[in-house]
N, C-alpha and C positions, 0 to 999 in steps of 0.2 A: 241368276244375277241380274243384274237392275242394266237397261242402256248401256248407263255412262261407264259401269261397271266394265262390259265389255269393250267401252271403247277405250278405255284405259282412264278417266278422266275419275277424281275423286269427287262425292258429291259433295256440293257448298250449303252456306245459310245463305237463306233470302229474304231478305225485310220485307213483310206483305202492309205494312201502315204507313200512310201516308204523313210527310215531316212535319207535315201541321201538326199534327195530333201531339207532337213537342208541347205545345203549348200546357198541355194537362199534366206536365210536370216528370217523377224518375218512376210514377207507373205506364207513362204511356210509352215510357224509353223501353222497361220490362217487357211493355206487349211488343213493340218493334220484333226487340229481338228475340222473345218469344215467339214471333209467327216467321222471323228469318229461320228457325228452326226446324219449323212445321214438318214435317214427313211429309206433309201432299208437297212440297216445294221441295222437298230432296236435300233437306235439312242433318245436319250431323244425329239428330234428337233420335233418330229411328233410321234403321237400317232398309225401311221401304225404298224402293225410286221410282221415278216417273213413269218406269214400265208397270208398278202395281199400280200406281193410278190409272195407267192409262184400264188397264182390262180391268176396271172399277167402272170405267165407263162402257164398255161391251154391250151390258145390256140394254144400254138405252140405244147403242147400234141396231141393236137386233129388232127393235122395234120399227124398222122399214124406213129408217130417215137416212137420208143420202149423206155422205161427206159434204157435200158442198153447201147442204143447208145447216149441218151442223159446224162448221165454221162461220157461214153468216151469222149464226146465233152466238158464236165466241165470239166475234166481231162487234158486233151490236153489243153486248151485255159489256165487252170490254170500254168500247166509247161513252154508254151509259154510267158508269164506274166512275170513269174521270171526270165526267163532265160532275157529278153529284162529290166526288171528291175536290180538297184544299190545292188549289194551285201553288205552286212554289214560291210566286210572289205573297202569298196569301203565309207563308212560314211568321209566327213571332218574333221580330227581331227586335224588339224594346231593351233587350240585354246589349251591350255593344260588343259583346265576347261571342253572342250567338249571330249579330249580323255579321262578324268578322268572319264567323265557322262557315254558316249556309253558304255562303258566295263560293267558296273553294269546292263544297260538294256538289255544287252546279256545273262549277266548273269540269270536273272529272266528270260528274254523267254526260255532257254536250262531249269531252274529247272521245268517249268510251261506249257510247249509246247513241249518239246524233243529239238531235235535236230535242228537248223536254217537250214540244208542243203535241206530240203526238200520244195516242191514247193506248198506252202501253200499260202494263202490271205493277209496273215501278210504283207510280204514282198511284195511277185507279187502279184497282184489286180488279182482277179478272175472276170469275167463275173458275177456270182451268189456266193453269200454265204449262201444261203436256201438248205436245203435238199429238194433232188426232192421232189414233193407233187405227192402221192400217194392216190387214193380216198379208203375210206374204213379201209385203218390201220393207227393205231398210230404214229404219228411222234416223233423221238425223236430227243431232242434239239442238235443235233449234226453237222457235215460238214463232209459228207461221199464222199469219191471217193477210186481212184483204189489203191492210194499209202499208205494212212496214213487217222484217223479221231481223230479229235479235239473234246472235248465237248463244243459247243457253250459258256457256264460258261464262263470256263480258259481263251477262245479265248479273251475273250470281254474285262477281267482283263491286260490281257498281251498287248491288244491295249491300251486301257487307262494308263495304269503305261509307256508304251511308250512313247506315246503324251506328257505327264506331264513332265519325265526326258527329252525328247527332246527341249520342250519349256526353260525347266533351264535351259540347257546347253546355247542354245541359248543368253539365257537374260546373262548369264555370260559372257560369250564370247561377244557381245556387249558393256558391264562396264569393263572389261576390256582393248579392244581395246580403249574405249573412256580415259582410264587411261592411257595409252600407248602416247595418243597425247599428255596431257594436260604439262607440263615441271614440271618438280618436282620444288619444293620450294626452292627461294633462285639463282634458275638460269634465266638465261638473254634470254627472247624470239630474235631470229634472234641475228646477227653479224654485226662488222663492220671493216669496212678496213680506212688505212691511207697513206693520201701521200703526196707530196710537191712540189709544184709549184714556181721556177725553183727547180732544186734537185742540183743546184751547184751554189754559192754565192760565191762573190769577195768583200772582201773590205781592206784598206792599214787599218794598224795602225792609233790609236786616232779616229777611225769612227766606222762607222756602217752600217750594210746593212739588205736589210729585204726580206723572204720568206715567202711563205702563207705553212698551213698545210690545208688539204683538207680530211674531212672526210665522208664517204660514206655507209648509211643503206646500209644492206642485208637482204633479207627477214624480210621487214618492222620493224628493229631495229628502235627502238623510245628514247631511254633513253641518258643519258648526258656522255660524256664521259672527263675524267679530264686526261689535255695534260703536261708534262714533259719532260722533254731533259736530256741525260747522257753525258757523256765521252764528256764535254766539255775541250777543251785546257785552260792553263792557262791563265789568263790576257783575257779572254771571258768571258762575261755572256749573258743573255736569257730572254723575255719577252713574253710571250703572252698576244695578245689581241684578244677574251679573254681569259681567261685561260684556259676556259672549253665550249665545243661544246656540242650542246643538238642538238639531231639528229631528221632527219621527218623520217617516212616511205618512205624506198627508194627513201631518197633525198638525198644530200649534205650539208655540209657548211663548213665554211673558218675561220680561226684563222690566225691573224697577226703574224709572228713571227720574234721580230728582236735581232740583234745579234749584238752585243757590242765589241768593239775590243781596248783592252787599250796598253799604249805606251808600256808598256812592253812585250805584246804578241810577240813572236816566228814565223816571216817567213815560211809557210807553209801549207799542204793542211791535212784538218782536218776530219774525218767521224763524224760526231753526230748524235747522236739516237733518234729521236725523239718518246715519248712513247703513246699511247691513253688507258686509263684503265676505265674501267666502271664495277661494281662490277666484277666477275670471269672472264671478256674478259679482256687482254692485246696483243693489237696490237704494232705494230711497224716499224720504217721505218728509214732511214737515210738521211740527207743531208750533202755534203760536202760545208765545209766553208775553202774558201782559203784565206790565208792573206798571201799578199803581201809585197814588200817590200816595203821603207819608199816616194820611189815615186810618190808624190800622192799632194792633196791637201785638205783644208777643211775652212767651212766658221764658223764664229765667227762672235756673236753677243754678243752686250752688255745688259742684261739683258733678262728677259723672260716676260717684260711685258712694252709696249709704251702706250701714250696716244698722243691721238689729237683730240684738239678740233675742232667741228662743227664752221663750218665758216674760221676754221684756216688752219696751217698748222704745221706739225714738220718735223724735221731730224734724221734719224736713221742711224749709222756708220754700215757697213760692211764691216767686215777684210776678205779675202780672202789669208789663208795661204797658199804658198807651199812649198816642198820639192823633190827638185829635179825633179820641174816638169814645164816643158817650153811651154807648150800650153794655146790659151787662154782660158778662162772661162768664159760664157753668164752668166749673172745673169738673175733670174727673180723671181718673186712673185705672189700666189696665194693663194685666200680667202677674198680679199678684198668687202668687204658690198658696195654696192650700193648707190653710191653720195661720193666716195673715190679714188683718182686717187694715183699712186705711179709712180715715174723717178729717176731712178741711175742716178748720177753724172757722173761716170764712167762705160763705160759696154760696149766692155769685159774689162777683166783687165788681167792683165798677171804677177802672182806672180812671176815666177822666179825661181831660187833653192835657199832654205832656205831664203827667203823673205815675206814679207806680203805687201797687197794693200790695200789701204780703200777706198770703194765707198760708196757717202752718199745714201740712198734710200730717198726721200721726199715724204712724204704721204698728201695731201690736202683733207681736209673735207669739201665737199658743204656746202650749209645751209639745202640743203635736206637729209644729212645724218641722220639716226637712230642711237640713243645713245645705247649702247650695249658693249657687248666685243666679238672679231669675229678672232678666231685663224688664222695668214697667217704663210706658207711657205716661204720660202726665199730658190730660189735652185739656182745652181751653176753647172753647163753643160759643159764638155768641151770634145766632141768626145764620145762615149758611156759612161762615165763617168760621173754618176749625184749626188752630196752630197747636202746636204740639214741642215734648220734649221729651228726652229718650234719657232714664239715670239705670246702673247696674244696683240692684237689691243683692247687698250680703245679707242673709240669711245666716245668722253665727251662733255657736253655744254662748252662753253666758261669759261674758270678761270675767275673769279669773288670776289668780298670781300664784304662783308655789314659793317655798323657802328651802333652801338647802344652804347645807356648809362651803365655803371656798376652802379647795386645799384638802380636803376632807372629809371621809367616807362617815363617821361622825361628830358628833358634838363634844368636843369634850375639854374640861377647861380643869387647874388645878390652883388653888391659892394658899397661901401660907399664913397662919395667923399672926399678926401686928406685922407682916412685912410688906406694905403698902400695895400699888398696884401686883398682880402677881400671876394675873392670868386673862387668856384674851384667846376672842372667839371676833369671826368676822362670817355673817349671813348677808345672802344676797334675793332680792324677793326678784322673781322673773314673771314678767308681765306672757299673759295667757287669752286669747282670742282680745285683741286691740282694749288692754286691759288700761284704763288713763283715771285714775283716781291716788289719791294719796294714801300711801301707807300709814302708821305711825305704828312705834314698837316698844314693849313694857315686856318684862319678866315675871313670870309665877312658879310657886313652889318651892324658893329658895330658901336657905335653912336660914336659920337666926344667927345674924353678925356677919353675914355674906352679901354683900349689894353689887348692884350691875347698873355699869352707866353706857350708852347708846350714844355713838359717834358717825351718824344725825341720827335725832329721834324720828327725824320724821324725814323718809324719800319718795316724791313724787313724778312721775304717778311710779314707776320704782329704783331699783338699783341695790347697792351693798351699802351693810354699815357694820360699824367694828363692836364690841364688846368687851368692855373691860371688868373685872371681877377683883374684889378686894374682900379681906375677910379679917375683922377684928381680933382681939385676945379673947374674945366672948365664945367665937366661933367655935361648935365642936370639929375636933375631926373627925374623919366618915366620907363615905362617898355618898350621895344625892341626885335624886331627879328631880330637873326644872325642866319650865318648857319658856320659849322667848314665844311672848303673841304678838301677832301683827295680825293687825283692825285696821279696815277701810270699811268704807258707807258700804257697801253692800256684800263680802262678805271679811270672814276671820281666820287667820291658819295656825297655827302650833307648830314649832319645832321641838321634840325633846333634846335637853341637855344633860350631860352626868359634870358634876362638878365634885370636885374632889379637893377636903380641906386637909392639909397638913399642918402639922403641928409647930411652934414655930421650935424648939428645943428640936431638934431631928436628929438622931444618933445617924441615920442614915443617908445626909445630907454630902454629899461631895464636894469640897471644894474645888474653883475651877484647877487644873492641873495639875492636882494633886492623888500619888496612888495611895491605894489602900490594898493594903497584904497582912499577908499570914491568915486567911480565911480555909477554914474546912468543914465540909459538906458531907454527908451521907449519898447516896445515889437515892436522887428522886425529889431533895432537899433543892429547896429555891430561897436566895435572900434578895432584896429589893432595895435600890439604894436611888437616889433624886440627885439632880444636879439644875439649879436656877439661874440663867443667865441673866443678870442682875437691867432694868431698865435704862433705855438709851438706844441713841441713833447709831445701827450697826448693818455698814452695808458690806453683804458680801460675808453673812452671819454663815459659821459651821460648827457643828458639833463631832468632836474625834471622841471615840472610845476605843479602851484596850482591854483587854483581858489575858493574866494567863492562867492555866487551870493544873500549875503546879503539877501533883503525882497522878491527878486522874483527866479525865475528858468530860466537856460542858457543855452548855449551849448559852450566849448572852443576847439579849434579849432587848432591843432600845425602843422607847416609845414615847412620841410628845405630848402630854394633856395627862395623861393616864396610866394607872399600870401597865402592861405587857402583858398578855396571856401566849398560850402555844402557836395560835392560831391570829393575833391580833396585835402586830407589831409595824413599825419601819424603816430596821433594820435587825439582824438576825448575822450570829457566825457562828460557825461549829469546829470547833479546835485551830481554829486560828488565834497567832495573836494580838490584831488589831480588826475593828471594821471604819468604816467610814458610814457615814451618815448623813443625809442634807433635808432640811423641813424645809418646804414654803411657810412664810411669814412675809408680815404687814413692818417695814421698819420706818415706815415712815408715822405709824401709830407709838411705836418706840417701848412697846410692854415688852413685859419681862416674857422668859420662857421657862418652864418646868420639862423636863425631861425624865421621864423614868427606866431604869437600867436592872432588870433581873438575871440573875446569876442562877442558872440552872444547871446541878450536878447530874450527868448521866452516870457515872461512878464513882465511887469515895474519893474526893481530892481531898490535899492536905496542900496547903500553903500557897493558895488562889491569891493573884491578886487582880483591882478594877480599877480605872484612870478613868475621867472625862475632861476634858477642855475644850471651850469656845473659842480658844485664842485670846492671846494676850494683846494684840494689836488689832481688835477687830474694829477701833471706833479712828484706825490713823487715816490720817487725809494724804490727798494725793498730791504729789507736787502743782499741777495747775487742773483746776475743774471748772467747768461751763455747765450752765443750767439753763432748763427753760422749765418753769414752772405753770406756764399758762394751759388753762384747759381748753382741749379741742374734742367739741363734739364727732365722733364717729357713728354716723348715720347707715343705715341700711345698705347693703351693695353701692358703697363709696369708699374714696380715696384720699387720705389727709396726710398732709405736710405739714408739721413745726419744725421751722425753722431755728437755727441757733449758732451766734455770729463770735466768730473765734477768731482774738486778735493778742497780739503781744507775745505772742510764739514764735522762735524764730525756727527754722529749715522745717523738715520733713517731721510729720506724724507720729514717728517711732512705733511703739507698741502701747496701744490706747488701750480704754476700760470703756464701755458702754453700758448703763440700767437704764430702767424704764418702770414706768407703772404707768397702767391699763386696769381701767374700771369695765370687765364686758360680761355678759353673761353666756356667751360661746366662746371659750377661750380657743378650740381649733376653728371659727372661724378667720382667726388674723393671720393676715403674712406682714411682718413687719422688717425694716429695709432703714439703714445708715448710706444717708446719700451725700457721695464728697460734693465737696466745691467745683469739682471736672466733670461732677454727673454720674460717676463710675457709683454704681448700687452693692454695699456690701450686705447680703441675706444674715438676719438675725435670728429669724422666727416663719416657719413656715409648716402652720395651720396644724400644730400639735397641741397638745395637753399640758404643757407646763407652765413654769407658775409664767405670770404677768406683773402682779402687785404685791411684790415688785418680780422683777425679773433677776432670774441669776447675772452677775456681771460679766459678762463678753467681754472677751479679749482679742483685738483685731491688729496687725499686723500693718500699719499705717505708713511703714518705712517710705514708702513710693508715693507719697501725697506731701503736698505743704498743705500748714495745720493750720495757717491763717487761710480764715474766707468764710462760707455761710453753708450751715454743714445743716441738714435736711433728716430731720426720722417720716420715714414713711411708715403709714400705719393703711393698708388693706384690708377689706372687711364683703369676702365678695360671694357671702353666704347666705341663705334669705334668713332673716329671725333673727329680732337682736338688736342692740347698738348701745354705744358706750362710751366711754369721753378717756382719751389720752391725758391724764394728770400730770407728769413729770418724766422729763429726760435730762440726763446726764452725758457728757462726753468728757473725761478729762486722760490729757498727754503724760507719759514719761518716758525719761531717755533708756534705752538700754545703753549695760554698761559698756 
């Protein structure tokens, strides 16, 4: 067993490094309490103690040297130790956490040790810290030499309470320094600067010129910074593009910045501030903008937006104004798409003082052009001098138009020979990539004694027009294909039509409301009978049919223009005995209608009868009716009101009737709206498929309104493609009973 062992005492760590050596950071804390560990110092690390050390030293005993010179020699080596060792005032204390620690460990070694100035193991590392071994007497746990002894105990506490505040200070001084980098909250890592490329801009009056702003990290600033301009002159303003610059680590980048100069701006040279702010950073910089006097010139275009079609060509005017300025001017153009050529008429041009020039630019699109829209420049150059003008290029197919039927899936019309007008078609030509040329319209193929008149021949650039068919005693009966042509300058379209002549003698002719019975049919047997609702203004036109199918079961069959097939009717009953049926029609063109009615036996009937009638009162007027016949243009995603002023009525509205006719070529783009005299909106139509020209008649419930005052159709149109002109509206009152 070791000494201490026997004397009951447990062995301690003991710091053998001196506290300076702090200064080298958490390996010189390591070595501390590494060497407080040591085995030769009677450290926890190894189960050796003082007593192996000592008879470690034995044999240099035995070599004839006396006790007393081998204590001079620990003596000496120990005062040599400290004097070449970091005195305590000599500790790092630049940390304010490690000057606050040292002081307190001072303190404890002076209550627990004496005084620090003495040349002990503490501070200077002695050779040995074992008392000599001496054979035969007691050792006691102490560290004897010439100047001072310690009792082993205190020693070992005051090394350990060392090590221990040493290492704290340490680890403090570490989180702090580490807190020292990090940037307090709220603030912006690294800087940035600003500048401007050129830093001095020229431009006259009515123009504009432009500088870059150029902003540059410093130590890795990453964050966005938002650009503003001050102490602008009046009759200037300012744009950035774009507003705000978002920075790399010690990179660059660029903002547009142009400068607007209006007629009224003041001759002279200007400083502007331009400002860069990113949370607490504000940078700043200046460019000088000089404006000139009115010497100068500038180019004018007519709108901000061309088109030209693929395969064609157009012209674009360019003004080139000047003032007081007598040199010439290059024109030219850039941005043009690929398979698009451009040539000034003119070029250069030489405006003159206070004059203008126009030079046409002609743009031609191959057929290999891309449809798109492709912004060009238009500049104007004369000596360092460059103004410029920015138009959008549609790049489009060809203007084009189609034709189709209103109301109708086809063409199809029916006349009676010697019975005057007798049949009526209405096509609508719809304009195709900004299509503006004039239609006109002519018929081909029509039989002989059949003729077709065109209500207008001619719509520009297009729209609907009606068609009326008349067919002499000459005329065969038959059914036939025509086509109606419509021709404009550059190109031609074809609609087919089937026209179909009857005879005027018709065994199978129906008079209005009159039946026809006693018919019998075989299964599979079909007869075919017409009914003509004779010419004339009929608003609120219906056609009823009945049928009944007697001892067997049938199918009836209605159809307007044409016969009826299984598949190609509209309207259709099956063992019923009435249907109802309602056409779109034109009544305010006032033609007649043919109607065809097929009687199909699914099993032998015997004593079938068929009815048709349009009504006997379909031309009676109403007790009082208001009109407004004026036409209002309905424009692209717009809103129109005609008005119409209803007086000599007395109380409330009762129950009204409302039509309309609408000339448009998107009939679900409309919402159309009866607007009272209070503002209250009653919905008539909203953005469906039914007819327009005219309109079925509405029936509105007006009890709660007086009828006098200025009663509003609204017509909505909030669709793109399209437009169209409101022709006529009606409103007229009657009392319930």
């Amino acid at each position: 067993m070791s000494r201490d062992s026997r004397s009951g005492e447990t062995p301690r760590t003991h710091p053998n490094r001196p506290i300076a050596k702090l200064r080298g950071g958490t390996a010189a804390v390591r070595a501390s309490a590494g060497d407080a560990c040591d085995p030769r110092f009677g450290g926890r690390g190894s189960r050796r103690s003082y007593r192996g050390a000592a008879h470690r030293q034995r044999p240099r005993n035995r070599q004839g040297r006396s006790g007393a010179s081998r204590d001079a020699d620990h003596a000496a080596a120990a005062r040599s130790a400290h004097a070449n060792r970091a005195r305590p005032h000599e500790v790092d204390d630049r940390s304010p956490h490690l000057a606050r620690t040292v002081p307190q460990a001072r303190s404890f070694i002076a209550n627990h040790a004496g005084p620090l100035n003495r040349p002990i193991g503490v501070l200077g590392r002695s050779p040995r810290l074992t008392a000599p071994a001496t054979r035969g007497r007691r050792r006691h746990p102490s560290f004897r030499s010439g100047l001072m002894a310690i009792p082993l105990r205190r020693l070992r506490a005051v090394a350990q309470c060392v090590c221990v505040l040493a290492g704290l200070a340490l680890a403090t001084t570490n989180v702090a320094s580490a807190q020292t980098k990090t940037p307090p909250a709220g603030k912006t890592a690294g800087d940035f600067r600003i500048g401007v490329e050129p830093r001095i801009v020229s431009s006259s009056r009515e123009s504009s010129v432009a500088t870059f702003v150029v902003l540059d990290s410093i130590d890795r600033f990453e964050k966005a910074a938002a650009l503003t301009v001050s102490n602008l002159p009046a009759g200037v303003s300012a744009k950035f593009a774009p507003a705000a610059l978002a920075a790399t680590a010690n990179g660059s980048s660029r903002s547009k910045l142009t400068l607007n100069v209006a007629a009224d701006a003041a001759a002279g040279t200007y400083p502007i501030t331009v400002i860069g702010r990113s949370g607490d950073l504000v940078r700043s910089t200046t460019v000088d903008l000089v404006v000139t006097a009115d010497a100068g010139y500038k180019l004018v275009l007519s709108g901000t937006q061309h088109v030209t079609p693929i395969g064609g060509s157009s012209q674009l005017p360019v003004t080139v104004v000047g003032t007081a300025f007598n040199a010439p001017v290059t024109l030219g153009v850039s941005g043009l798409p690929a398979g698009v050529r451009a040539a000034f008429g003119l070029n250069p041009v030489y405006p003159g003082a206070k004059a203008a020039v126009n030079s046409t630019l002609t743009l031609q699109a191959s057929a290999q052009a891309v449809q798109g829209v492709y912004p060009l420049t238009i500049t104007g150059t004369s000596g360092g001098t460059v103004r410029s003008a920015r138009i959008d290029l549609y790049v489009n197919p060809a203007p084009d138009f189609t034709l189709w039927t209103v109301g109708r899936s086809r063409a199809l019309v029916a006349v009676t020979q010697q019975a005057g007008i007798s049949g009526w078609l209405e096509i609508n030509a719809r304009p195709l990539h900004a299509w503006n040329q004039p239609i006109a319209f002519s018929m081909e193929g029509l039989p002989a004694g059949v003729n077709a008149r065109f209500s207008p021949t001619v719509v520009d650039p297009y729209g609907p027009t009606s068609i009326a068919f008349t067919a002499s005693a000459d005329a065969a009966p038959g059914i036939y294909q025509a086509n109606v042509v419509a021709t404009a300058a550059s190109a031609t379209h074809r609609l087919p039509v089937q026209v179909t002549v009857l005879p005027y003698i018709d065994p199978n002719r129906l008079p209005n409301e009159l039946t026809r019975v006693g018919m019998s049919l075989r299964a599979g047997e079909s007869l075919l009978f017409n009914i003509m609702k004779p010419e004339g203004y009929a608003p609120g036109f219906y056609l009823n049919t009945q049928v009944g199918f007697g001892t067997g079961r049938g199918t009836l069959y209605v159809r307007e223009g044409a016969p009826p097939t299984d598949s190609e009717f509209h309207c259709r009953t099956s063992g019923l005995w009435s249907t109802f049926c309602r056409v779109e029609r034109n009544p305010q063109a006032e033609f007649p209608l043919t109607y065809f009615l097929r009687l199909k036996a699914d099993t032998d009937i015997e004593g079938a009868s068929v009815m048709a009638a349009y009504g006997a009162d379909y031309d009676a007027r109403p007790r009082a009716l208001f009109a407004n016949p004026t036409d209002y243009l309905i424009n692209d995603n717009t809103v129109i009101e005609s008005p119409l002023t209803v007086g000599g009525a007395n109380g409330n509205g009762g129950i009204a009737r409302v039509s309309y006719r609408v000339s448009h070529p998107h009939r679900s783009d409309l919402k159309i709206e009866l607007i009272a005299p209070d503002g209250r909106a009653y919905l008539l139509r909203d953005h469906h498929n039914g007819p327009i020209n005219p309109s079925p008649e509405l029936r509105l419930d007006l009890t709660d309104q007086v009828a006098n005052g200025v009663w509003k159709l609204r017509v909505t149109d909030d669709v793109l493609g399209g437009s169209g002109t409101l022709l006529h509206w009606t409103l007229d009152f009657f009392r319930t009973p």
